[in-house]
Each structure stands twice: as structure tokens, then as C-alpha cells.
N, C-alpha and C positions, 0 to 999 in steps of 0.2 A: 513671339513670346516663347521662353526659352522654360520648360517646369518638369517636375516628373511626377509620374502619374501610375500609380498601384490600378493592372485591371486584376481584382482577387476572382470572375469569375464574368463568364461570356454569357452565359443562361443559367438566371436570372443574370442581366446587368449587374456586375456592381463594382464602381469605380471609384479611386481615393485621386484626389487631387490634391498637392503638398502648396501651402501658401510661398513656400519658400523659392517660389521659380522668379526669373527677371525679363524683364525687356529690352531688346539689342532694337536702338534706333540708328538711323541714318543720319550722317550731321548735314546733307543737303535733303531740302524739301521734294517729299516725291510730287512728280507727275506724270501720267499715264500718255502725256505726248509722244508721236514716234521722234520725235529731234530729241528724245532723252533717254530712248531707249539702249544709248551703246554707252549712259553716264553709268560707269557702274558703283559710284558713289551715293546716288537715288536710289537703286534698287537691291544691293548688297548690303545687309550690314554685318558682315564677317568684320571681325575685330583686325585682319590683316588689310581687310581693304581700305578699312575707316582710317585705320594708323596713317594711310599715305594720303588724307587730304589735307591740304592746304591751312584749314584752322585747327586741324587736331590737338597740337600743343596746348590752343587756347580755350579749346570747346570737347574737352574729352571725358570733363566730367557727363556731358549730355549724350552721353552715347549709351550708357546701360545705365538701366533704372528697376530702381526694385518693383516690385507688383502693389506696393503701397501708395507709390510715387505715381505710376502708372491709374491707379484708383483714383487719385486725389484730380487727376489732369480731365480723366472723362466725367468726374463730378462738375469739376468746374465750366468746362463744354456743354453741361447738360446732356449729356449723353446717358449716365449710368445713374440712379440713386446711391444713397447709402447703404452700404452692405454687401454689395454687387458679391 
């Protein structure tokens, strides 16, 4: 998750979080196996790594996603409620 983030002060806390940040995904599916640990298409999602795999051409709109897009996916998982 890619955002930025106003800390306006350390003591007391208080911190602004901008909605406008994104999510850089991976267009192969991660696994924490060691036989994938040297794919660096699993565990990279640097935009210059992603350019050079195999379906990029055809799967590149799934590589950055806004934070709404991102909301909508862990609603649907059941992961987050509404409003997260």
C-alpha cells in the first residue's frame, strides 16, 4: 500500500491519513515457499519488475489499484466491513 501520511505531532499522537493512496500488486500469486523465493515476480511489485513478466501486456490493468478497489475486494473476502 502505496499513501501518504501527515504525522502533525508525536506527543500527543496525531496522524492524518490521505484516502488518496494505491495498491502496487503482484501479477503472480504469492507463496511463502522456499522454491519461490528467488521468483522475484511473487515478491516484487516495483512497476519495473512487473513490466517484464510474461502477461503484462494483457493483465496490467491488475497491477495498481486504487484504495477503493482494494476496499471493495476485502469486503467481498469477508475480511473488512463497510467503512474500513
Amino acid at each position: 500500500i502505496r499513501c501518504f501520511m501527515l504525522i502533525a505531532s508525536s506527543l500527543p499522537h496525531y496522524l492524518v491519513l490521505f484516502q488518496e493512496g494505491y495498491v502496487r500488486r503482484s501479477l503472480s500469486p504469492y507463496s511463502p515457499s522456499p522454491s519461490s523465493l528467488n521468483d522475484r515476480f511473487v515478491h516484487l511489485t516495483n512497476a519495473a519488475v512487473q513490466k517484464q513478466h510474461p502477461d503484462y501486456a494483457s493483465r496490467k490493468e491488475e497491477v495498481i489499484w486504487s484504495m477503493e478497489q482494494l476496499q471493495q475486494e476485502l469486503q467481498q473476502e469477508g475480511k473488512v466491513g463497510e467503512g474500513w
